[in-house]
MARVEX-809392 format. One record per residue: residue number from 1; x, y, z of N, C-alpha, C in turn. Coordinates in Angstrom, 2 decimals. Atoms other than C-alpha are relative to their C-alpha. Layout:
BEGIN
PT   num       nc1       nc2       nc3      cac1      cac2      cac3       cc1       cc2       cc3
PT   NUM         X         Y         Z         X         Y         Z         X         Y         Z
...
END
This chain:
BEGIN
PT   num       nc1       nc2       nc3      cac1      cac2      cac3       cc1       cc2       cc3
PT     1      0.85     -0.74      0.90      8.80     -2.47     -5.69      0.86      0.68     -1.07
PT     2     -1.05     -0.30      0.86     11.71     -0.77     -7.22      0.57     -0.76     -0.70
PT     3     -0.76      0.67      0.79     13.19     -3.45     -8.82     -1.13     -0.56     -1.06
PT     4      1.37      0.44      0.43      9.68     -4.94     -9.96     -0.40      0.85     -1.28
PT     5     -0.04     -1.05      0.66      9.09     -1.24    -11.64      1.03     -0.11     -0.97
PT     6     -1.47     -0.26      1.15     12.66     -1.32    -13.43     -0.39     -1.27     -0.79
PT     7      0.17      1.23      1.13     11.87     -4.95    -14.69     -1.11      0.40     -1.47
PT     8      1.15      0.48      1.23      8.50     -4.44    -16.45      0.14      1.44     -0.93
PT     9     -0.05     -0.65      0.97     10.02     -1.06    -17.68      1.22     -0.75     -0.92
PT    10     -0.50      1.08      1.04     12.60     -3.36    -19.26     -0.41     -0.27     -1.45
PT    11      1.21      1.15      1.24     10.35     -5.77    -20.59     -0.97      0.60     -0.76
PT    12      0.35     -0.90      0.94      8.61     -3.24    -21.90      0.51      0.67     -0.99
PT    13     -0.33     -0.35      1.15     10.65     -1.74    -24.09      0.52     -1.23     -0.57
PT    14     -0.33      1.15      0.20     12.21     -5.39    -25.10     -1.61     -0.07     -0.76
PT    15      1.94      0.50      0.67      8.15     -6.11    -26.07     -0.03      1.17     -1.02
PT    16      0.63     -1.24      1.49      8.13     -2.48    -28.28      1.19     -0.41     -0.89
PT    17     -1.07      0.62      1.46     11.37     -3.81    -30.18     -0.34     -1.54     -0.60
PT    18      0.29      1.71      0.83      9.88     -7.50    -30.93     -1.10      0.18     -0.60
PT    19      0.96      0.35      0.87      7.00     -6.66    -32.34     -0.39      0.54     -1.26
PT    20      0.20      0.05      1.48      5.52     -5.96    -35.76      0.28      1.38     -0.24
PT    21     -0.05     -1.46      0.45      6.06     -2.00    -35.43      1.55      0.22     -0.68
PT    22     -1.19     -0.26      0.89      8.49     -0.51    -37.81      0.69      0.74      1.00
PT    23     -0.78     -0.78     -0.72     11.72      0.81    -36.25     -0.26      1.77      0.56
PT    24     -0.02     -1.55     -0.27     10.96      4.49    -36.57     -1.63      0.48      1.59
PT    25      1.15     -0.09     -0.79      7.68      3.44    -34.09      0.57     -0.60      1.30
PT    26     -0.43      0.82     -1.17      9.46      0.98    -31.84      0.68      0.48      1.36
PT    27     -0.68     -0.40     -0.82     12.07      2.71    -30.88     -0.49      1.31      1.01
PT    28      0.55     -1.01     -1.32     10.54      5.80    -28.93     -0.43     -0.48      1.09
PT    29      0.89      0.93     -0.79      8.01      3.24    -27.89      0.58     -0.49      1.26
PT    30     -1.13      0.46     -0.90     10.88      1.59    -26.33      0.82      0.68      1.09
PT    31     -0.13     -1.05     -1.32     12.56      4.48    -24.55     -0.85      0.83      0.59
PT    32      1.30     -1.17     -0.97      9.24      6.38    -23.26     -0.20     -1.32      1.01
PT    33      0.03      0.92     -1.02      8.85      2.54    -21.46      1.37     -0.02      0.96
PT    34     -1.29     -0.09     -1.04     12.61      3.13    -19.88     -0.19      0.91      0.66
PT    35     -0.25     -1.33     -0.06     11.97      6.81    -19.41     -1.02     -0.25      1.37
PT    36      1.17      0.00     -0.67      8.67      6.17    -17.80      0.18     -0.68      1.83
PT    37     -0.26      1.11     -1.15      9.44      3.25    -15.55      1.15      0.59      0.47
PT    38     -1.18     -0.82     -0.72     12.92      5.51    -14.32     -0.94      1.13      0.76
PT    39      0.73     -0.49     -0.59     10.13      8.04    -13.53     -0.82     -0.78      1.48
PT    40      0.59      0.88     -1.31      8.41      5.58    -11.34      0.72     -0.22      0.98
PT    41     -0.95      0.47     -1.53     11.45      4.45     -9.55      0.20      1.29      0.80
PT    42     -0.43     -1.63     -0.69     12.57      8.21     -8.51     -1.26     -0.01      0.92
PT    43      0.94     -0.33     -1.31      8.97      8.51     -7.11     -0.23     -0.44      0.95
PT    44      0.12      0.91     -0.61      8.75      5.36     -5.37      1.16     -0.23      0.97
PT    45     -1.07     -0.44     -0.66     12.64      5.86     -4.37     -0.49      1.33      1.34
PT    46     -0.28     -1.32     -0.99     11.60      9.51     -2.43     -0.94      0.11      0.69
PT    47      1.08     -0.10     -0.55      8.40      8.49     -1.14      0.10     -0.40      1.47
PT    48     -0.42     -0.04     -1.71      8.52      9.12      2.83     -0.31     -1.43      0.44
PT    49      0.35      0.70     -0.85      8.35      6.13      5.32     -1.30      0.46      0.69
PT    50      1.08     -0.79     -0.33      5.09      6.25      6.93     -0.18     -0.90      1.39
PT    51     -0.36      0.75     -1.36      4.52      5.42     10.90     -1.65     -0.46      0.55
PT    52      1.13     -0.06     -0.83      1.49      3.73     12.30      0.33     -0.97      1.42
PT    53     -0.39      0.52     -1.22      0.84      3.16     15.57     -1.42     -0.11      0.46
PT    54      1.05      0.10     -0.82     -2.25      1.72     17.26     -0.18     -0.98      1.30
PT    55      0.31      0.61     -1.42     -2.50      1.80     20.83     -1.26     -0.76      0.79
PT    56      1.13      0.50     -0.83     -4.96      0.70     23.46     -0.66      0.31     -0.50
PT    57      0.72     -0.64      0.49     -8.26      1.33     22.57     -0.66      1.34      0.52
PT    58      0.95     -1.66     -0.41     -9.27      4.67     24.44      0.81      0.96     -0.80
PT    59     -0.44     -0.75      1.10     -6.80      6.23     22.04     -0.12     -0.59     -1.45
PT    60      0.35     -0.13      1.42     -6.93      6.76     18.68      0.76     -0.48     -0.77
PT    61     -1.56      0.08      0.84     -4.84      5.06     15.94      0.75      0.77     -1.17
PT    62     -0.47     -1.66      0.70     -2.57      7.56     14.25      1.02     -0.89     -0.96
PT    63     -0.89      0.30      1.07     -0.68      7.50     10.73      0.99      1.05     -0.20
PT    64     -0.54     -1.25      0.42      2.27      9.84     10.76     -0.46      1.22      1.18
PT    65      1.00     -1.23     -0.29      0.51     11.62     13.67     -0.86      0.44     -0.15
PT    66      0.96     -0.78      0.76     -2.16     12.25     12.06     -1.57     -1.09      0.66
PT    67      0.99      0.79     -0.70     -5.42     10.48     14.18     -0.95     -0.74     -1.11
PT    68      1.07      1.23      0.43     -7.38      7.42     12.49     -1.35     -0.19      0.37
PT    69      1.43      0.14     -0.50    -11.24      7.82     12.97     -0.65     -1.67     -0.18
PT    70      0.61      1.75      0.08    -12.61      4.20     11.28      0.91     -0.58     -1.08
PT    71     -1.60      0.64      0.32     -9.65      2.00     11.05     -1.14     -1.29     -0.44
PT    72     -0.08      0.41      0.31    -10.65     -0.86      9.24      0.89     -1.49     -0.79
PT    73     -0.43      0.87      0.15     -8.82     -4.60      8.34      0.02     -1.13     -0.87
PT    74      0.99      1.66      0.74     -9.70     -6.82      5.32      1.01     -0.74     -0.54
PT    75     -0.45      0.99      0.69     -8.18     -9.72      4.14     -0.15     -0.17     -1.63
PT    76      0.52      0.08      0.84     -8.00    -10.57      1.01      0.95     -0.91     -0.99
PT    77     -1.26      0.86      0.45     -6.14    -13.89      0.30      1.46      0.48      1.00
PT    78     -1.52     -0.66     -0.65     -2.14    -12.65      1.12      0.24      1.55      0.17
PT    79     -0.09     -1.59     -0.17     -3.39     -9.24      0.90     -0.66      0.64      0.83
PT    80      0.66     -0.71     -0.94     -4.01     -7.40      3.84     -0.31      1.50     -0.47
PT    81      0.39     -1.36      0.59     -6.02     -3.89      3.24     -0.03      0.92      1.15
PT    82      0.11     -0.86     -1.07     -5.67     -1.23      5.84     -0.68      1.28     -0.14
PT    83      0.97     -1.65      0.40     -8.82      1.32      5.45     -0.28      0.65      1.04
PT    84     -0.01     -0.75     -0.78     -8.75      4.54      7.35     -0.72      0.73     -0.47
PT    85      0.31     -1.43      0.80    -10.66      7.82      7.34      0.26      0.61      1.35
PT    86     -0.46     -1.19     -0.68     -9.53     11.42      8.87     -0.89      0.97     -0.23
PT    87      1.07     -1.26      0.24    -11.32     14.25      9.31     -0.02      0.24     -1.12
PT    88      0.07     -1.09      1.35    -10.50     15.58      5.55      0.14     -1.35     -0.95
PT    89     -0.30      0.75      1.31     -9.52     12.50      3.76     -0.49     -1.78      0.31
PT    90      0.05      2.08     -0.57     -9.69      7.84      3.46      1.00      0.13     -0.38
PT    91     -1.28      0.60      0.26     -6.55      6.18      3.01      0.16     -1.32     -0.42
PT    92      0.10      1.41     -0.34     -5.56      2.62      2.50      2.14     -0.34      0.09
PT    93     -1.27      0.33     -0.10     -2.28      0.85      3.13      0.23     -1.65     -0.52
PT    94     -0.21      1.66      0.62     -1.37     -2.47      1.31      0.82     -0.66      0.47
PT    95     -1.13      0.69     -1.05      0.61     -5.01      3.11      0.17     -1.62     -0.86
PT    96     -0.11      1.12      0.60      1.93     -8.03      0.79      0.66     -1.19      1.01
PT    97     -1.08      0.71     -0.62      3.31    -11.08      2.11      1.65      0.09      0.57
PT    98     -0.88     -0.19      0.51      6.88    -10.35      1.16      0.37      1.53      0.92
PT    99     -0.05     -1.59     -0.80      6.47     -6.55      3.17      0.17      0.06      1.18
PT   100      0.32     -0.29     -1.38      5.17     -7.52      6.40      0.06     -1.80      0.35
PT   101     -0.38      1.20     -0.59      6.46    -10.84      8.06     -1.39     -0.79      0.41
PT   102      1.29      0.74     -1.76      3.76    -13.74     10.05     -0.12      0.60      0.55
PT   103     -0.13     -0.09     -0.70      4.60    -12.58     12.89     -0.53      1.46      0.44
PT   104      0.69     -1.02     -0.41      3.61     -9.01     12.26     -1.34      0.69     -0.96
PT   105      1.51     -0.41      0.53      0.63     -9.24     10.00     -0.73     -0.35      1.04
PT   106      0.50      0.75     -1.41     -0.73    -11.50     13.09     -0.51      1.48      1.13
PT   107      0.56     -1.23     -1.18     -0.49     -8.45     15.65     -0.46      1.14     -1.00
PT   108      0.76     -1.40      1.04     -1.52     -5.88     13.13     -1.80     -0.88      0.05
PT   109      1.41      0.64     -0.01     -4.74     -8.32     13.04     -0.73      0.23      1.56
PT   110     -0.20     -0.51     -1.44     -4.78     -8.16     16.64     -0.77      1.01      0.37
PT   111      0.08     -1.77     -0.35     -4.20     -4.55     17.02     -1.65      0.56     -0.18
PT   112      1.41     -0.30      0.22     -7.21     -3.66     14.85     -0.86     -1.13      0.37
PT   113      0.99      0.53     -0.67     -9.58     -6.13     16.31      0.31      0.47      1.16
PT   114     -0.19     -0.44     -1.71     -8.31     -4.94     19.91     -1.17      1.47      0.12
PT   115      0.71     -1.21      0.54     -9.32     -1.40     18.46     -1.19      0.43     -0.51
PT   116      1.32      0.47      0.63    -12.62     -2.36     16.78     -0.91      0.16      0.82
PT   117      1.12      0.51     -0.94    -14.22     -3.46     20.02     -0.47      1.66      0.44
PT   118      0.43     -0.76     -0.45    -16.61     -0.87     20.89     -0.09      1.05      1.45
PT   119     -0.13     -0.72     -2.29    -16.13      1.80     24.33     -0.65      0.42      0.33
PT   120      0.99     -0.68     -0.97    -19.15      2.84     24.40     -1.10     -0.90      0.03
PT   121      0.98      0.86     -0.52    -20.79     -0.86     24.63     -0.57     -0.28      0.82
PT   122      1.36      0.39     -1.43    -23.94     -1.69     27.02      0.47     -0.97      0.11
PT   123     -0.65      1.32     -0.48    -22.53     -4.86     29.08     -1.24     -0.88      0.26
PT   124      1.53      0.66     -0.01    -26.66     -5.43     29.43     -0.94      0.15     -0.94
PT   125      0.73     -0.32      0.77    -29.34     -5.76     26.92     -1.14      1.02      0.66
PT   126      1.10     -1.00     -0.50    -32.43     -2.95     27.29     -0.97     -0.18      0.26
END
């Protein structure tokens, strides 16, 4: 993500020096796209690791500690979506190809379907 960020602030200023604007426009143009995109990396650089963990299903799945009420799973092509809500807030967590291996988008699929299944289902109709 960091490197991704530094490119298109690049190519961004590279794009405000090629085009039709006169120098005295370009050039700011050009370093507020370096300035900007250096801003991004710093934030993206200091932004905490974040821990999830979802156990069996009689517990709860937690982000950071913090308990997962309706955990959620969508696909979407190579993009997995991870929607949560907490007592106070929703969340989501994005998971690209490139982030999260086969092997552990697979049990993350898993996990939340394991978690999904209902505990307080009737085993008989009424």
């Amino acid at each position: 993500m960091i490197a991704a960020i530094s490119l298109l602030g690049l190519l961004g200023a590279i794009a405000a020096l090629n085009c039709d604007l006169g120098p005295h426009q370009a050039w700011p143009l050009a370093v507020t796209s370096v300035v900007w995109a250096g801003v991004l990396v710093r934030k993206e650089w200091r932004r905490p690791l974040q821990r999830l963990l979802i156990p069996q299903p009689p517990s709860p799945a937690r982000l950071d500690d913090l308990p997962l009420e309706a955990l959620e799973l969508l696909e979407r092509g190579p993009l997995l979506i991870l929607r949560w809500r907490t007592a106070k807030a929703r969340g989501v967590l994005l998971f690209w190809p490139d982030s999260l291996p086969r092997a552990r988008r697979r049990e993350l699929r898993l996990a939340v379907r394991a978690h999904a299944v209902s505990r307080n289902a009737e085993t008989v109709a009424p």
